[in-house]
DRENDO-1510 file (C-alpha; in Angstrom, 1 decimal, always signed):
<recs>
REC; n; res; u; v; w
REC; 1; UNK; -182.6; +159.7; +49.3 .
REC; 2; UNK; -180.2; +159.0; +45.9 .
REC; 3; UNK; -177.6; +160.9; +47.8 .
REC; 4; UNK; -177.9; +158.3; +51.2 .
REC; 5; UNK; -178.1; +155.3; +49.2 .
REC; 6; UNK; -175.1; +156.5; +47.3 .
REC; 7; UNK; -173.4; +156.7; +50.4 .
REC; 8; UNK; -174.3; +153.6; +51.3 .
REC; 9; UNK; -173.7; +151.7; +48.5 .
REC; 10; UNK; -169.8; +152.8; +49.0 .
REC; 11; UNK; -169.5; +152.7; +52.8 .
REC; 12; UNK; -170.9; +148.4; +51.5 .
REC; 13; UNK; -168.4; +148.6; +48.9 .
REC; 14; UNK; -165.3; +149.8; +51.2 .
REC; 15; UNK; -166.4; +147.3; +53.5 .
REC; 16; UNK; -166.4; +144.6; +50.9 .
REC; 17; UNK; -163.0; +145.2; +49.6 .
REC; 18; UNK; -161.0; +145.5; +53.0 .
REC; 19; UNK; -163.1; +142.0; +53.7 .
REC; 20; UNK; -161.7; +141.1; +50.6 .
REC; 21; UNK; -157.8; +141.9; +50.9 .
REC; 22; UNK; -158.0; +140.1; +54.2 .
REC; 23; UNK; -159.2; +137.0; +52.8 .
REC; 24; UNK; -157.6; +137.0; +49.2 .
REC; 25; UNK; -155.6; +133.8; +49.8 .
REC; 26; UNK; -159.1; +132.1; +49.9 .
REC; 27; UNK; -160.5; +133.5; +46.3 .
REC; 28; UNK; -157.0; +132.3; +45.0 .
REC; 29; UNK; -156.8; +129.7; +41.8 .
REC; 30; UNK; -155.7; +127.1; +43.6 .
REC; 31; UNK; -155.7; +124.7; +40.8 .
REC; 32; UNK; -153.9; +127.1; +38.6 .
REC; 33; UNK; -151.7; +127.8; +41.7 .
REC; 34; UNK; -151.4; +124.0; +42.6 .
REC; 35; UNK; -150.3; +123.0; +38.8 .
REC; 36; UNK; -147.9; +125.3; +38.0 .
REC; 37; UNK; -145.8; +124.9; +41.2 .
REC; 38; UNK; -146.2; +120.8; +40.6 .
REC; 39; UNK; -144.9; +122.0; +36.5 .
REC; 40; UNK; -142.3; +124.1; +37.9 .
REC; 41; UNK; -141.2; +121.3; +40.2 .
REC; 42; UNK; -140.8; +118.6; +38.0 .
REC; 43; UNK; -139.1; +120.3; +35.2 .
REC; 44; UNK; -136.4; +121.3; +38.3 .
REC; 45; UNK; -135.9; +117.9; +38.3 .
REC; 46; UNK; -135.8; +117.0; +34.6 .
REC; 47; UNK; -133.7; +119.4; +34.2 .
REC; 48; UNK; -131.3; +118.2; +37.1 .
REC; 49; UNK; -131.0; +114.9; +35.7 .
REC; 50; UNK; -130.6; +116.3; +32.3 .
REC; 51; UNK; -127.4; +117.9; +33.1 .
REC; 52; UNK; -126.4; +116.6; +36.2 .
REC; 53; UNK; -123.7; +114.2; +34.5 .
REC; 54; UNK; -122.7; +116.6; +31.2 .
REC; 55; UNK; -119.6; +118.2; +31.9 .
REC; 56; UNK; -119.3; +119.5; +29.0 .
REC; 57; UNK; -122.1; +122.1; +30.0 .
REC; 58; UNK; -122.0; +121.9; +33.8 .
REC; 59; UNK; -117.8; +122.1; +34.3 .
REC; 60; UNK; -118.2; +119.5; +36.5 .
REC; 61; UNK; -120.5; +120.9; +39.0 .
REC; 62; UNK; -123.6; +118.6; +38.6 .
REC; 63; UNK; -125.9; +121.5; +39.9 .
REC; 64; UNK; -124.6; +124.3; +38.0 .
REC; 65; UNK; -128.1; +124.6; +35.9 .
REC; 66; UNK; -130.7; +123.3; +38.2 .
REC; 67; UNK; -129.0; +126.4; +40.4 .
REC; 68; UNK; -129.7; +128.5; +37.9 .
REC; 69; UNK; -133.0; +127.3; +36.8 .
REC; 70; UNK; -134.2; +128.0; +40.7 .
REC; 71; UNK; -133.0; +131.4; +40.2 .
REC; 72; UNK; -134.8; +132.0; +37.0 .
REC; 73; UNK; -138.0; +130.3; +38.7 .
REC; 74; UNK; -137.3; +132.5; +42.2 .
REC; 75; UNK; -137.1; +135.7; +40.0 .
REC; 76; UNK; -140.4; +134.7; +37.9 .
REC; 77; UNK; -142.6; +133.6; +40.6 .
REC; 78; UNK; -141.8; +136.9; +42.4 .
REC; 79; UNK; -143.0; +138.9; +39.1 .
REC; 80; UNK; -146.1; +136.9; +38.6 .
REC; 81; UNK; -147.0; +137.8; +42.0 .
REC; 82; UNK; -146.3; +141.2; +42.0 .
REC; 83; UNK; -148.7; +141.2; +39.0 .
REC; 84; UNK; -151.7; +139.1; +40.5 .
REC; 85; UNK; -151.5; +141.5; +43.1 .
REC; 86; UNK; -151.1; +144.6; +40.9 .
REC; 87; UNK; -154.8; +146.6; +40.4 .
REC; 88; UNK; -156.4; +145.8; +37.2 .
REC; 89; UNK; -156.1; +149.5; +35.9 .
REC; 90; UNK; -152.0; +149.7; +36.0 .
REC; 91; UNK; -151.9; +146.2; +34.0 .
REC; 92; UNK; -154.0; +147.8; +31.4 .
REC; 93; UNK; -152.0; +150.7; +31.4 .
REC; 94; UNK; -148.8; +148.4; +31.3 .
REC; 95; UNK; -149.6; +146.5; +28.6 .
REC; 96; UNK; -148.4; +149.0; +26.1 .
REC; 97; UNK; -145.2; +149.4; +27.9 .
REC; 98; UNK; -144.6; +145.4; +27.7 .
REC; 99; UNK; -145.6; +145.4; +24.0 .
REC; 100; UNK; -143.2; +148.5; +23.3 .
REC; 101; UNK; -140.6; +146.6; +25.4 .
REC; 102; UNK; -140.9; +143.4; +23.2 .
REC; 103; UNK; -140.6; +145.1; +20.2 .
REC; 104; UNK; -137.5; +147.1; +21.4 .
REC; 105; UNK; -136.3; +143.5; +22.3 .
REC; 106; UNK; -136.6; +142.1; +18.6 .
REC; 107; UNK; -135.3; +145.3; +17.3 .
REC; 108; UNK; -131.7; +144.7; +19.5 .
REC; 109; UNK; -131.5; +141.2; +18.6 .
REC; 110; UNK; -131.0; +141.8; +14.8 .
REC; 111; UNK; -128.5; +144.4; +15.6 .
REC; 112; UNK; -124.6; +143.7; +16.1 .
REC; 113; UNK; -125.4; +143.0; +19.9 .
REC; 114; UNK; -127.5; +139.9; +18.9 .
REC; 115; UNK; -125.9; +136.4; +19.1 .
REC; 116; UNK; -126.4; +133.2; +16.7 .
REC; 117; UNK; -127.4; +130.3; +18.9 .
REC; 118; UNK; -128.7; +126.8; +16.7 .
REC; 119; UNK; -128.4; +129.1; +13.4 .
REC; 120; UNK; -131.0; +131.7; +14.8 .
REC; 121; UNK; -130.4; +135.0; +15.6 .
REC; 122; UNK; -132.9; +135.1; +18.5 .
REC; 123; UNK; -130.2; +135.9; +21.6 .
REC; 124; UNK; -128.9; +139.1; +23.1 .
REC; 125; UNK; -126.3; +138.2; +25.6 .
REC; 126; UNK; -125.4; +140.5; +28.5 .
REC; 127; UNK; -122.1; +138.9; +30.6 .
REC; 128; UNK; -122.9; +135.5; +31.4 .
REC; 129; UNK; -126.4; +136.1; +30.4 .
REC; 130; UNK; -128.9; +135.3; +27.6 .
REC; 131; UNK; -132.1; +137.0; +26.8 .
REC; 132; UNK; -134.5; +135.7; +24.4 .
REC; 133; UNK; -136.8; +138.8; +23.6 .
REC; 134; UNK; -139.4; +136.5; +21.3 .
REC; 135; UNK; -140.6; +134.8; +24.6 .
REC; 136; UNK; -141.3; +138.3; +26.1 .
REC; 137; UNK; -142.8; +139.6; +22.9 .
REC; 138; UNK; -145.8; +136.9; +23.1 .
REC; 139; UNK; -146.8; +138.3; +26.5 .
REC; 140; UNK; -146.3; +142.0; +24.8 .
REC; 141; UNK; -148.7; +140.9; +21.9 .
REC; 142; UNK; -151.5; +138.9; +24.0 .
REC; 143; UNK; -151.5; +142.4; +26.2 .
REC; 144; UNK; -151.5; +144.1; +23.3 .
REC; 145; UNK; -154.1; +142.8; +21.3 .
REC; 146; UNK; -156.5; +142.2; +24.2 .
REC; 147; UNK; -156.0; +146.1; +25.3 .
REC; 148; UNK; -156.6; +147.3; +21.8 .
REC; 149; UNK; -159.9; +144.8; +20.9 .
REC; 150; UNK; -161.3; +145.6; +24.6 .
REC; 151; UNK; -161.3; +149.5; +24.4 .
REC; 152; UNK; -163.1; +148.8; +20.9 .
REC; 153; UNK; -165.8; +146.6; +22.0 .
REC; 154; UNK; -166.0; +149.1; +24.9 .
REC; 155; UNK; -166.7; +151.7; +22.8 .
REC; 156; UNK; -169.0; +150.2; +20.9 .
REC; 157; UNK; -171.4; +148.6; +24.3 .
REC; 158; UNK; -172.1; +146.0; +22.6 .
REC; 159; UNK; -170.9; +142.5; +21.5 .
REC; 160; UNK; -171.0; +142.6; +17.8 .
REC; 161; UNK; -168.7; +141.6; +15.3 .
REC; 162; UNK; -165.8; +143.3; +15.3 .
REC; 163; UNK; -165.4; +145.8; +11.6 .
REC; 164; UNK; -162.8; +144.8; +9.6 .
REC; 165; UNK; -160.4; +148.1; +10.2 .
REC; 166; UNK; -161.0; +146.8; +13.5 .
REC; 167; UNK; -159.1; +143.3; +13.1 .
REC; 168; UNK; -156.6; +145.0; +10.7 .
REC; 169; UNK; -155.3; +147.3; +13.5 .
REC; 170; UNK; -155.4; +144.2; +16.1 .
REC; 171; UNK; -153.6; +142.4; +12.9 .
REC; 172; UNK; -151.1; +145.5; +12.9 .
REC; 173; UNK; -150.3; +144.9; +16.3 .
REC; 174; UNK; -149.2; +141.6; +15.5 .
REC; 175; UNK; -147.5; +142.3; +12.1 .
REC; 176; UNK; -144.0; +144.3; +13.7 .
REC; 177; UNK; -142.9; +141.4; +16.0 .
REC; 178; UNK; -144.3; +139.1; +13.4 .
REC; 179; UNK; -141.9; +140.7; +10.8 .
REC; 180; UNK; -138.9; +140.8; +13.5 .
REC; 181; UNK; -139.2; +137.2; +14.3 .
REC; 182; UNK; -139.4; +136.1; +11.4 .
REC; 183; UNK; -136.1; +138.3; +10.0 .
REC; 184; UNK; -134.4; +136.2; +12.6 .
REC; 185; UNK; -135.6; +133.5; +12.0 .
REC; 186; UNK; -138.1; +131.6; +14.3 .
REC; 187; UNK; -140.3; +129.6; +12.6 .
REC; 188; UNK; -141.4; +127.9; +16.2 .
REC; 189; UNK; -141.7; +131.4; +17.7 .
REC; 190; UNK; -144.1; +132.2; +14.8 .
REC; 191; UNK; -145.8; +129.3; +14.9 .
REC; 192; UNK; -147.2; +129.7; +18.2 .
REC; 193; UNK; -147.7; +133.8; +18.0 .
REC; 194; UNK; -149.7; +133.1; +15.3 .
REC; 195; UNK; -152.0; +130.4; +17.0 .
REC; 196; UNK; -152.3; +133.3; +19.6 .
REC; 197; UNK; -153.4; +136.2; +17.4 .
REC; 198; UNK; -156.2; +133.7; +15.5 .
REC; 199; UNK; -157.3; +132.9; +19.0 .
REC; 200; UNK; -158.1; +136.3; +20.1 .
REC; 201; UNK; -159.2; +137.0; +17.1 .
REC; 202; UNK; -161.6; +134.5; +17.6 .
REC; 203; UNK; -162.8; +135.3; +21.1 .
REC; 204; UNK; -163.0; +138.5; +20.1 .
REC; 205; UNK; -165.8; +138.4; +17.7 .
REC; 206; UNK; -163.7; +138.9; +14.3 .
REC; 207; UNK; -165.7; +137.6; +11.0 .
REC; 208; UNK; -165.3; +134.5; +10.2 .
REC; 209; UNK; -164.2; +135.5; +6.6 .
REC; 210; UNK; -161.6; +137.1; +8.2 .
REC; 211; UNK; -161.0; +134.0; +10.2 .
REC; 212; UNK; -160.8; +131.5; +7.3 .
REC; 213; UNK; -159.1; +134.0; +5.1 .
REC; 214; UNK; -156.1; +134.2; +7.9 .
REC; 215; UNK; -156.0; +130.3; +7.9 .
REC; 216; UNK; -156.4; +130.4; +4.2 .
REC; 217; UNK; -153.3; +132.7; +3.8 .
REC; 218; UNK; -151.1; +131.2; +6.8 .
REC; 219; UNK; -151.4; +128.0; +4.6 .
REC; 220; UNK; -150.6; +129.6; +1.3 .
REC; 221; UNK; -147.5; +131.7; +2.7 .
REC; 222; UNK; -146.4; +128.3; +4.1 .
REC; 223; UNK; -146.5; +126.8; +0.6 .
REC; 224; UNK; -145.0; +129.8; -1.0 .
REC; 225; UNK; -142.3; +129.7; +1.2 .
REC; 226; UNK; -141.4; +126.2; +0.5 .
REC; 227; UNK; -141.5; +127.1; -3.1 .
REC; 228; UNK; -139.8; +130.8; -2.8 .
REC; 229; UNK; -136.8; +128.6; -0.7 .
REC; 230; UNK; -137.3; +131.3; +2.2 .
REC; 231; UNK; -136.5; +129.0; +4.9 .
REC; 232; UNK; -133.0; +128.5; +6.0 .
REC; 233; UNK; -131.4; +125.0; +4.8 .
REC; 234; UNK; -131.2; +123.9; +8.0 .
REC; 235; UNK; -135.2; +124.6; +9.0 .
REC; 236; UNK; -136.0; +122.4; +5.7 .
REC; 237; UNK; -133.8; +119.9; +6.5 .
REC; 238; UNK; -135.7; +119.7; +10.1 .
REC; 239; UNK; -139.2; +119.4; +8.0 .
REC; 240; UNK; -137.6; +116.3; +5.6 .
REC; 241; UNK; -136.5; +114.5; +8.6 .
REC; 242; UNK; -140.3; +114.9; +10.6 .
REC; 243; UNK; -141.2; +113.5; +7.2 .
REC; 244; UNK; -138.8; +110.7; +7.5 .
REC; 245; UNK; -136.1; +110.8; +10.4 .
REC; 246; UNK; -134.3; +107.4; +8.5 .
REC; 247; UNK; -133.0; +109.9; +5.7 .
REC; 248; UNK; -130.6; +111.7; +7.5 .
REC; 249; UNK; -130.4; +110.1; +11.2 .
REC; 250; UNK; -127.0; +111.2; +12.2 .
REC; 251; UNK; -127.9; +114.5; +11.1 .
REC; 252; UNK; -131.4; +116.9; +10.8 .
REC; 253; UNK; -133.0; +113.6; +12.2 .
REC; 254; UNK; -130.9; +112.5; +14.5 .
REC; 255; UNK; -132.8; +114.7; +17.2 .
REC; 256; UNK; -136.4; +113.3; +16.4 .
REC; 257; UNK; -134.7; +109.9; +16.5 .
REC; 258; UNK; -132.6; +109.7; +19.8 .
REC; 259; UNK; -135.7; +111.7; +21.3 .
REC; 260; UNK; -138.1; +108.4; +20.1 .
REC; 261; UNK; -135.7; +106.2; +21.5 .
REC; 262; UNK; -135.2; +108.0; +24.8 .
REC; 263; UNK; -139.1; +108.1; +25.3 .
REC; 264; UNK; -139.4; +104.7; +24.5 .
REC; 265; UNK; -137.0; +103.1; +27.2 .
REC; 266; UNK; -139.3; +104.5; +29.7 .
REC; 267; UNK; -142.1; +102.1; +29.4 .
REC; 268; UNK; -144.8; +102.4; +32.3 .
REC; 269; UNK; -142.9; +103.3; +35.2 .
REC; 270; UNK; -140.0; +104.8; +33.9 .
REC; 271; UNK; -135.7; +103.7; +34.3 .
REC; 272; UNK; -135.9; +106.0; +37.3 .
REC; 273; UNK; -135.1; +109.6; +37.9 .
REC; 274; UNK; -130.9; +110.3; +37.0 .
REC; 275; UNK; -131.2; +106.5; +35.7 .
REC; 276; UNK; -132.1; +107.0; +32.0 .
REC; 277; UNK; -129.8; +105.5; +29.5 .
REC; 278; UNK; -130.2; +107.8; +26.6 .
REC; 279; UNK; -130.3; +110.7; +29.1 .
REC; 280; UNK; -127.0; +110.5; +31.1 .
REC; 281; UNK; -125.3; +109.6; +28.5 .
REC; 282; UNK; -126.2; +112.7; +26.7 .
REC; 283; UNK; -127.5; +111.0; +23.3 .
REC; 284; UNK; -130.5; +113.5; +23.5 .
REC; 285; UNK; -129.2; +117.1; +22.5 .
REC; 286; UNK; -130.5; +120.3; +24.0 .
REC; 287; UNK; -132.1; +117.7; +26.5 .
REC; 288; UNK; -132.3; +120.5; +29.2 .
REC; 289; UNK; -134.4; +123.2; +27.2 .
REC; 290; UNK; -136.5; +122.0; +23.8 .
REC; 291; UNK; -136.4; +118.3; +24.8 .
REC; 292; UNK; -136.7; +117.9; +28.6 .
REC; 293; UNK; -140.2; +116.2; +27.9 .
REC; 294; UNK; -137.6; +113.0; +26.9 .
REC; 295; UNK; -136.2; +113.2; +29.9 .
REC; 296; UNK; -139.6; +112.8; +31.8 .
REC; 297; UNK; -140.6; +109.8; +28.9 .
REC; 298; UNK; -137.6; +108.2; +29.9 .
REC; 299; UNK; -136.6; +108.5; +33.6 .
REC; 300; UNK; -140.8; +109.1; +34.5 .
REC; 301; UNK; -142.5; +106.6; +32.1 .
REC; 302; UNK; -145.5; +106.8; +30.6 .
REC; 303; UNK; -146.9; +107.9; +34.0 .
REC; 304; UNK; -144.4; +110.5; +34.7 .
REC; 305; UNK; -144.9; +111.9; +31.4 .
REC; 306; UNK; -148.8; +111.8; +31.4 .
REC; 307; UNK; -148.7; +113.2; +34.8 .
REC; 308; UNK; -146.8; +116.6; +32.7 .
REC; 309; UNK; -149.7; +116.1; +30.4 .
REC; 310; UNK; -152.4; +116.3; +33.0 .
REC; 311; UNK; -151.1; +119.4; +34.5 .
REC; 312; UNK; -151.2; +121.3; +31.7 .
REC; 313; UNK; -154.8; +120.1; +30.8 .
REC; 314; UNK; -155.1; +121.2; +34.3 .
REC; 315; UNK; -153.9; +124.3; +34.1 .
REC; 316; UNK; -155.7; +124.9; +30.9 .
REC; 317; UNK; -158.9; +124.0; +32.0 .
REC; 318; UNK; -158.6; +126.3; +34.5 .
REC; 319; UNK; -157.2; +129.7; +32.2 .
REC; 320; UNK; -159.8; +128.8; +29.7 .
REC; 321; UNK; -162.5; +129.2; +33.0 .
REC; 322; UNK; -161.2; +132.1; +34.1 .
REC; 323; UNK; -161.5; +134.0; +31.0 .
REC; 324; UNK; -164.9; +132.9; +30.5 .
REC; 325; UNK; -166.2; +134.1; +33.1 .
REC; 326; UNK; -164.3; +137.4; +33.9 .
REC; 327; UNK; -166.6; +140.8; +33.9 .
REC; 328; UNK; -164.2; +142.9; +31.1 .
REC; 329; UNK; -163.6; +141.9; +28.0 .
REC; 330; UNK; -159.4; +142.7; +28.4 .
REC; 331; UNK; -159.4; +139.5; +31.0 .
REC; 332; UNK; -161.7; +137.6; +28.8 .
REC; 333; UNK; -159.3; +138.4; +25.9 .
REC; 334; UNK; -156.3; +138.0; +28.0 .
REC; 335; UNK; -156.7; +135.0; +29.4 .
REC; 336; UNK; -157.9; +133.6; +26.0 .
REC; 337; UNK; -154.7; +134.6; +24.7 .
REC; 338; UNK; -152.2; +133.3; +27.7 .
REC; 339; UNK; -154.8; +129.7; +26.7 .
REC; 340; UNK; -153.9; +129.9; +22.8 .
REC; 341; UNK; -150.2; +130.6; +23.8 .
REC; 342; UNK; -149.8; +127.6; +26.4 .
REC; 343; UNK; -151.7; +125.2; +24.6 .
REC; 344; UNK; -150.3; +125.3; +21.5 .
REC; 345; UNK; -146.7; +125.5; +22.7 .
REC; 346; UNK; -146.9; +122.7; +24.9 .
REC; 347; UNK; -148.3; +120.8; +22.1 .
REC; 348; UNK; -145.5; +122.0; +19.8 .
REC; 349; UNK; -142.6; +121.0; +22.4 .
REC; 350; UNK; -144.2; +117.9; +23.4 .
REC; 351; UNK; -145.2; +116.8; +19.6 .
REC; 352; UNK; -141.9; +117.5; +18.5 .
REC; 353; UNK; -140.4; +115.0; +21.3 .
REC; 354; UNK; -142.7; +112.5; +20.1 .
REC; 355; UNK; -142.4; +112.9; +16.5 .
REC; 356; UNK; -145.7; +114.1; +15.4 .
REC; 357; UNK; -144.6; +117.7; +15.2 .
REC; 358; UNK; -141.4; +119.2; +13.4 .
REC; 359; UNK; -138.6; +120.3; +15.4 .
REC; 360; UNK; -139.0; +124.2; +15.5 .
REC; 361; UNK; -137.1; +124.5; +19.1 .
REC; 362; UNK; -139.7; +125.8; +21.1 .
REC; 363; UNK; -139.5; +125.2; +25.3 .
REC; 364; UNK; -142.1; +123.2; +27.5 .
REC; 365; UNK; -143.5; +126.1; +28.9 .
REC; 366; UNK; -143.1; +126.1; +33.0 .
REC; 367; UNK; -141.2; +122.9; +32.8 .
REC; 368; UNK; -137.6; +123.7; +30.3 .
REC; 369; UNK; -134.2; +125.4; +31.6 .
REC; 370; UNK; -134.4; +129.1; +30.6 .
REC; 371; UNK; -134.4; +132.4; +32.0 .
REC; 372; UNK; -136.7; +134.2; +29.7 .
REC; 373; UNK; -139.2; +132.0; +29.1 .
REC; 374; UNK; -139.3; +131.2; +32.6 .
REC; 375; UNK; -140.2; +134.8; +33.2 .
REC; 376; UNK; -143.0; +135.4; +30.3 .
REC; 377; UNK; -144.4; +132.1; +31.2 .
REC; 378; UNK; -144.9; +132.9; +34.9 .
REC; 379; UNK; -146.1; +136.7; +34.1 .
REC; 380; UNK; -148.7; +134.8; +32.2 .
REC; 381; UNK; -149.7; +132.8; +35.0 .
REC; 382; UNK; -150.0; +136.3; +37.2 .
REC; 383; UNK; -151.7; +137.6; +34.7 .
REC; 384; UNK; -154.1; +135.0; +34.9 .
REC; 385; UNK; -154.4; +135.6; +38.4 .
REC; 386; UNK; -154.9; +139.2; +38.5 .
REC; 387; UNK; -157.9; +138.5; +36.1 .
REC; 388; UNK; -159.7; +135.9; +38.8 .
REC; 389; UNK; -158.8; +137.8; +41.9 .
REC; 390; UNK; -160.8; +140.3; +40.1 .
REC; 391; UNK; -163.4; +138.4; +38.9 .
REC; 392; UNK; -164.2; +137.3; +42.1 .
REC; 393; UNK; -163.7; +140.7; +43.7 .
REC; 394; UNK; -166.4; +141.8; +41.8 .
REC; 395; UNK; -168.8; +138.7; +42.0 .
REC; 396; UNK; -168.6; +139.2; +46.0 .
REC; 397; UNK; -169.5; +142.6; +45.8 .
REC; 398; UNK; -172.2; +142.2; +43.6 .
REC; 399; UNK; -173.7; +139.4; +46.0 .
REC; 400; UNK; -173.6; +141.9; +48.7 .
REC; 401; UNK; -174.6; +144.7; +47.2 .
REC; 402; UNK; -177.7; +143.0; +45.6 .
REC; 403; UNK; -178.4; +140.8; +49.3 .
REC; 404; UNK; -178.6; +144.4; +50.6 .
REC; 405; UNK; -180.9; +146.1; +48.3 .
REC; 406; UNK; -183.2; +142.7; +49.0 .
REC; 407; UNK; -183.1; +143.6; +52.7 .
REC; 408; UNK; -184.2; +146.8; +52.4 .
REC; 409; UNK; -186.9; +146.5; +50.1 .
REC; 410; UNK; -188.4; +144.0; +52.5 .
REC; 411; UNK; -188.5; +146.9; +55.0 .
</recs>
């Protein structure tokens, strides 16, 4: 009898899944799908107008980036869906690889084959490319972490409060690219890695002395190192001019200031794409990459720009979703992380273009020119993928499986 419903049950579950591979399109995020094509598009465009009339970057060939930028978003989307299609098992068994891989990263870029780009040494360039290893290293840490605190709350079958060795190890996971990031240094990099590690934290059941004592210390180490004069003279320079562009406009402010201005020609409607004054005249600096959201406040308008806005809420709404309700806790941790990470960088980028955030040069995710970040963010958005395809993999199953036990009780 146990051995001919055993038989059963996986004759229904083989069943299932080939049902299931045929119609995976239809259990697709389509929101999450939906809003980061509209994201990618957009910032294709930005980007476009951005540097269509700067020759000074383009050598006269108005596409030369938004070429690129297709080729950085062709070689991403193919990786994000070769892992929404990968099986659940191999990304868990990845996600050591892409954390090692990171750290590896950080490790080159202090070397002699590391470059100084906007007095950070965050750049390894190969040819005529550049490869920012901190974008890949907040994927590698998100994995990470979420591997790590899942097998633990696996082990223990049950949802209590994770032990404190427990959050230091997580915390140790953190600490290396933490240290090499900050060696190099990349205050915005840090800012948003650490958002990400409280985060999981967080979802993952960590004590909230733990939690407070982590905020507690993030501000104090922030203090100290105004005080201690750790920061570089140009990252304090950035911080005096968020506190007040008007003392130095031509110089740290002058970004924070040209950005205000370029965001408020837009009004309502916008100048009109490859219109805006500010923007093709090329007042804006690094307009393509840590500012493009000026480029959407001025050419866009306040609807262009809030349309950005919404898709991120969007798209957020959705990640935060799908982690809730996935059926391990590595999705649940995973996707929490990919939220923390998204959220808090979009609000950084798009903050710092409207003047309520310091300049710390971090990209709009989805939406800047950039070959890396391009890549980690659209990884993320597989990731985030892989987790609901499974989700509802196993929801289907489970409706199955139970409609058939109901049948055959009745007879």
């Amino acid at each position: 009898m146990v051995m001919t419903a055993t038989v059963a049950t996986s004759r229904t579950a083989r069943r299932v899944h080939a049902t299931d591979d045929r119609a995976a399109w239809r259990r697709i995020d389509w929101v999450v799908v939906l809003s980061t094509l509209a994201l990618l598009t957009l910032g294709s465009l930005l980007v476009w107008s951005a540097t269509s009339q700067n020759e000074a970057l383009t050598g006269g060939d108005s596409t030369a980036f938004v070429s690129k930028h297709a080729t950085n978003i062709t070689i991403g989307l193919t990786l994000a869906v070769a892992i929404a299609a990968t099986d659940h098992r191999r990304i868990r068994i990845w996600a050591p690889l892409v954390y090692l891989g990171g750290i590896v990263g950080l490790a080159v870029v202090l070397s002699p084959l590391g470059a100084v780009i906007n007095g950070s040494r965050s750049w390894i360039l190969i040819g005529g490319l550049s490869i920012q290893p901190a974008e890949l290293a907040k994927l590698g840490v998100v994995a990470g972490m979420a591997l790590l605190l899942a097998e633990r709350a696996e082990a223990r079958r049950a949802r209590s409060a994770l032990r404190s060795w427990e959050v230091m190890a997580a915390l140790g996971i953190a600490a290396i690219p933490a240290a090499l990031i900050m060696a190099q240094p990349d205050l915005g990099t840090m800012l948003v890695l650490s958002v990400t590690v409280f985060g999981l934290l967080s979802v993952a059941g960590a004590p909230i002395g733990w939690l407070v004592g982590l905020a507690g210390g993030a501000i104090g180490g922030a203090v100290l190192a105004l005080q201690l004069g750790v920061l570089e003279g140009y990252q304090l320079l950035r911080f005096e001019a968020f506190l007040d562009a008007s003392l130095d406009p031509r110089g740290a402010g002058y970004s924070t200031t040209q950005a205000r201005i370029a965001i408020g020609n837009g009004g309502v409607f916008g100048q009109g794409l490859f219109n805006g004054s500010q923007t093709q005249a090329g007042f804006v600096p690094e307009q393509h990459t840590d500012f493009v959201f000026t480029v959407a406040g001025e050419e866009l308008g306040l609807v262009g720009a809030g349309a950005i806005i919404a898709l991120f809420m969007a798209l957020l709404w959705r990640a935060v979703r799908i982690a809730s309700r996935s059926d391990d806790m590595f999705g649940r941790l995973a996707g929490a992380g990919v939220v923390c990470w998204f959220g808090f960088q979009a609000f950084q980028n798009i903050g710092m273009c409207l003047g309520i955030m310091p300049v710390t040069g971090v990209p709009l995710p989805l939406v800047s020119y950039g070959g890396t970040s391009m890549f980690a963010s659209l990884m993320a958005i597989g990731l985030l993928l892989n987790i609901h395809l499974r989700t509802e993999r196993s929801l289907g199953l489970g409706i199955i499986l139970r409609d058939r036990a109901a049948r055959s009780r009745r007879f």
